[in-house]
C-alpha positions as a Markdown table, in Angstrom:
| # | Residue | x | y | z |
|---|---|---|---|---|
| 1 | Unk | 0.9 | 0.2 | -17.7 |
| 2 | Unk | -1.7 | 2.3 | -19.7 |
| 3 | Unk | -5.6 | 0.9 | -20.4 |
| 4 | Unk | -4.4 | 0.8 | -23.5 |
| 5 | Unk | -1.4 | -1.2 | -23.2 |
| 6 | Unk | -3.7 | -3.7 | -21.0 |
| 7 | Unk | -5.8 | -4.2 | -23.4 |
| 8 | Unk | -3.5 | -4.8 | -26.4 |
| 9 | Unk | -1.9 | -7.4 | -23.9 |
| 10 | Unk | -5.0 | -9.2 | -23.2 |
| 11 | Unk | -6.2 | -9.5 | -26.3 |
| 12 | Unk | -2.5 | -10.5 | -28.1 |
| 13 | Unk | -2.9 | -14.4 | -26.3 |
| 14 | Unk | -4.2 | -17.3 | -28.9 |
| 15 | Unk | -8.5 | -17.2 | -28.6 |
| 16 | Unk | -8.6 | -14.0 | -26.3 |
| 17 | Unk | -11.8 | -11.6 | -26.6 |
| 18 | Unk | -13.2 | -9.1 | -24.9 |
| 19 | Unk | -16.7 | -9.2 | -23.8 |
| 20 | Unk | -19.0 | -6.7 | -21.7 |
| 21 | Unk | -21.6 | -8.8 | -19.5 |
| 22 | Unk | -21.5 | -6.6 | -16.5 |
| 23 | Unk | -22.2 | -3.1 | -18.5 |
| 24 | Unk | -19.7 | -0.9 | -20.8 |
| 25 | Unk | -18.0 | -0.3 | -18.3 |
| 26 | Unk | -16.4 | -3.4 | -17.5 |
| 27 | Unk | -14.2 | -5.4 | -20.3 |
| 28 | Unk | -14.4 | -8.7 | -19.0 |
| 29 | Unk | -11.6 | -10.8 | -21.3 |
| 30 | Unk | -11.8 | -14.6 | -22.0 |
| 31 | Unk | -10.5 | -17.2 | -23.6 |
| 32 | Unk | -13.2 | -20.2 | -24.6 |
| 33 | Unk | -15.8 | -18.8 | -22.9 |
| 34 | Unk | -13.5 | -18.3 | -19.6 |
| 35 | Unk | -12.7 | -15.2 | -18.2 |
| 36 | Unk | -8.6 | -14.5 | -17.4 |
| 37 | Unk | -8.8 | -10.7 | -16.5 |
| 38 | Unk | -11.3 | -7.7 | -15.8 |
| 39 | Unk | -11.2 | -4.5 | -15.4 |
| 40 | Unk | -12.7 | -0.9 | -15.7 |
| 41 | Unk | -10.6 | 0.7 | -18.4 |
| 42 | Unk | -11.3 | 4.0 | -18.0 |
| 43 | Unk | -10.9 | 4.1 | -14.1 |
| 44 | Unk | -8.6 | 6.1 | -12.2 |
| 45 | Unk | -6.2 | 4.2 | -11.2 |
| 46 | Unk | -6.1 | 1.4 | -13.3 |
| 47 | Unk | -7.0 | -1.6 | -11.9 |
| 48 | Unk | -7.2 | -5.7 | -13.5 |
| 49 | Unk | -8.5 | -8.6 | -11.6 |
| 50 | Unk | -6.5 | -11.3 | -12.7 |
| 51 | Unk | -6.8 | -15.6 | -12.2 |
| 52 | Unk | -3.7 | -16.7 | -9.9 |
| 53 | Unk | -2.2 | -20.1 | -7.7 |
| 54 | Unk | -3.8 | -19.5 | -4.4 |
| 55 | Unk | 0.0 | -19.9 | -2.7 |
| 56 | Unk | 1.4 | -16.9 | -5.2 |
| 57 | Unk | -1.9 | -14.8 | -4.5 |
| 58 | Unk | -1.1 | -14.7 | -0.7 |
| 59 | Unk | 2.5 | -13.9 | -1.7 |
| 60 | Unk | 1.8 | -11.4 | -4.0 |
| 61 | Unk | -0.8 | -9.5 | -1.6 |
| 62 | Unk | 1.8 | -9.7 | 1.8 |
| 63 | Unk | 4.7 | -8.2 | -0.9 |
| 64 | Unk | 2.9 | -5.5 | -2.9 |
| 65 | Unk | 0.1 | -3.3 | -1.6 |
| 66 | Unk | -1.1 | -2.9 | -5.3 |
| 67 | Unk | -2.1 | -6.8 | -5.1 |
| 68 | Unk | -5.5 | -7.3 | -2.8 |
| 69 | Unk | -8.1 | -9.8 | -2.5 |
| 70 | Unk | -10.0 | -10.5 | -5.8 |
| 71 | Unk | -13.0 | -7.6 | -5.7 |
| 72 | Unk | -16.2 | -9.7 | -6.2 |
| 73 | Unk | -14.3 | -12.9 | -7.2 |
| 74 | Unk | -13.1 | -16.1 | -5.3 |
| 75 | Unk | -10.9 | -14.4 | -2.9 |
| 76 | Unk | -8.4 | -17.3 | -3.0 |
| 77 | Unk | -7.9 | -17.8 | -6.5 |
| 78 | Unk | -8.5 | -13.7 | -7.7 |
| 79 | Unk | -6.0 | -11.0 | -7.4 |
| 80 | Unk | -7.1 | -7.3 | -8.2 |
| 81 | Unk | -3.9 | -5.3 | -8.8 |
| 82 | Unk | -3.8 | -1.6 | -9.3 |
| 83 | Unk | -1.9 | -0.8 | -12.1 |
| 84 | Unk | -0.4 | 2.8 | -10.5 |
| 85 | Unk | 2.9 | 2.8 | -11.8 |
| 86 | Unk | 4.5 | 1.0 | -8.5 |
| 87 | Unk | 4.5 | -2.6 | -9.9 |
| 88 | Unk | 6.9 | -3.1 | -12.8 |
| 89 | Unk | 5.4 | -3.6 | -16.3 |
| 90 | Unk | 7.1 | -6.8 | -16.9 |
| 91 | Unk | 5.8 | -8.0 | -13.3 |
| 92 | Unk | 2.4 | -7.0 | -14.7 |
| 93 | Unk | 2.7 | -8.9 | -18.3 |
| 94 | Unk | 4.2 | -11.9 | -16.2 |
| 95 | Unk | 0.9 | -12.0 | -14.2 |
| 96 | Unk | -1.6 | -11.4 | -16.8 |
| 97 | Unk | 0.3 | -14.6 | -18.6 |
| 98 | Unk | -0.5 | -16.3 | -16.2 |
| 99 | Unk | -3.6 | -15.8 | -15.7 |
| 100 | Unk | -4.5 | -17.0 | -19.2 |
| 101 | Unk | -2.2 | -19.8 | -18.6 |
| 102 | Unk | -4.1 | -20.9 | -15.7 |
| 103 | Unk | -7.5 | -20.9 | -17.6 |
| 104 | Unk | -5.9 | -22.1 | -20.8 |
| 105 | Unk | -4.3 | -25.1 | -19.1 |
| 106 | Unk | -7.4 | -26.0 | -17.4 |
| 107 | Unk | -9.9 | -26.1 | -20.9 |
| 108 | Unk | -10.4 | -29.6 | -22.5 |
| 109 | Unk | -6.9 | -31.3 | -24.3 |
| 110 | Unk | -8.5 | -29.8 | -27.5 |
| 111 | Unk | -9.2 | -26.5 | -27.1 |
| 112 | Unk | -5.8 | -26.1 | -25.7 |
| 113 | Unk | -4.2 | -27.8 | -28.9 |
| 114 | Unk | -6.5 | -25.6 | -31.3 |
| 115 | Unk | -4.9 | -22.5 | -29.2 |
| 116 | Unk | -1.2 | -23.8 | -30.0 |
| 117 | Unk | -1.1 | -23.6 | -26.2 |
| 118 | Unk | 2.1 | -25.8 | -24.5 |
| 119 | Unk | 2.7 | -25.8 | -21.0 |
| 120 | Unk | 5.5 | -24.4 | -19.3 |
């Protein structure tokens, strides 16, 4: 997955953005305010941080050495996978979904109806 296909991904979910708190380096994207994925761009490799179940984290890390330990996030809930060609693109797109889905599906009954957001 290219930096640019990453970022056309992130931004195609209902109420994403892309915001740079941590310098232009760093496209932090959100949705409400919340943040679902980082990651440098322009970096070689290619790496995301991405929101995850803390069971699937550990499962994803101990069955693909692109998936570590959130960099500078809650280690539990925070994957950072580099994006190097070895993980599928479809594995990729499955976990940036849910990563929104995670944040999405934790926002006020709302916010998640103005999004058009269903569970499951």
């Amino acid at each position: 997955m290219t930096a640019r296909a990453l970022r056309k991904l992130c931004l195609g979910y209902p109420g994403a953005a892309e915001e740079r708190p941590f310098g232009p380096e760093t496209s932090v994207f959100k949705v409400e305010g919340k943040i679902f994925a980082i990651s440098q761009l322009e970096r070689t490799p290619l790496e995301v941080s991405l929101k995850c179940e803390p069971e699937l984290a550990e499962q994803l890390r101990a069955s693909h050495a692109q998936v570590r330990p959130g960099y500078h996030l809650n280690k539990r809930h925070w994957n950072t996978v580099t994006l190097d060609g070895e993980l599928a693109d479809a594995m990729v797109r499955d976990m940036v979904e849910d990563s929104y889905d995670l944040v999405v599906a934790a926002l006020p009954r709302r916010a998640r109806e103005a999004l058009g957001w269903r569970p499951g």
